[in-house]
Structures are given as C-alpha cells and as structure tokens.
C-alpha positions, 0 to 999 in steps of 0.5 A: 953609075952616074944618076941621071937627072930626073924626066918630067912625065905625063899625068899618072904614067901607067905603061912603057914600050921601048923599040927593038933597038933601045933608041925609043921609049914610049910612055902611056900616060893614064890619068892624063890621057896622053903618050911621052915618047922619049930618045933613049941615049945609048951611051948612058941611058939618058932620056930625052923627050922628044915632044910635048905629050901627044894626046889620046882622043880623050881616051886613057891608054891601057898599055903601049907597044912598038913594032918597028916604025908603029906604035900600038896603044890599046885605050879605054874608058872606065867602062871598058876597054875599047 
C-alpha cells in the first residue's frame, strides 16, 4: 500500500460523508464553518478537492450526509442546534 500524499482540510474537520458510489466526500469543517468536498479516485483512494471550502452562513456544521445528488448538513451555534 502506497501513502497518499497529504489533503489540506478546512479548520477543525469534525464529520465526513461519502456518496453512495465512493466518488464523493464531503467534509463539515466545525471551527471554520465550512464543507470541503473532495473527488474520491477510485483507483487508489486518492482525494482531490474539488473547491475552495464552501462557507456555511456563519454556522458550524455538526454533521453531513449525502443522499444521491443532495448534501444534508445540520449546523448550529454554541447554544444550540438549529
């Protein structure tokens, strides 16, 4: 097994999601309040991001899914989940 080279995530990674397939992962980024979403190669599981983290309205997403073509993320504040 070959070590793939490292894949900068965004601030304080605190959930992933992969797709159905295993071509997607997504990644909630707590502290940073964002999502990385990354190509999965199939050959040998390689990442490649695929944008610049996407921003999650000043919120900190909890915890991501994917279902099909959708990505679910549940977000909140400190005080509580929203």
């Amino acid at each position: 097994m070959t070590r793939s080279p490292a894949v900068p995530a965004g601030d304080g990674p605190n959930a992933i999601a992969t797709n159905g397939l295993g071509t997607l992962a997504v990644v909630a980024n707590n502290v940073g309040k964002t999502l990385s979403v990354y190509r999965i190669n199939g050959t040998n599981g390689a990442l490649t991001a695929l944008a610049s983290p996407v921003a999650t309205q000043s919120l900190h997403p909890r915890s991501v899914a994917i279902s099909g073509n959708l990505i679910f993320v549940a977000v909140g504040d400190y005080l509580g989940v929203n």
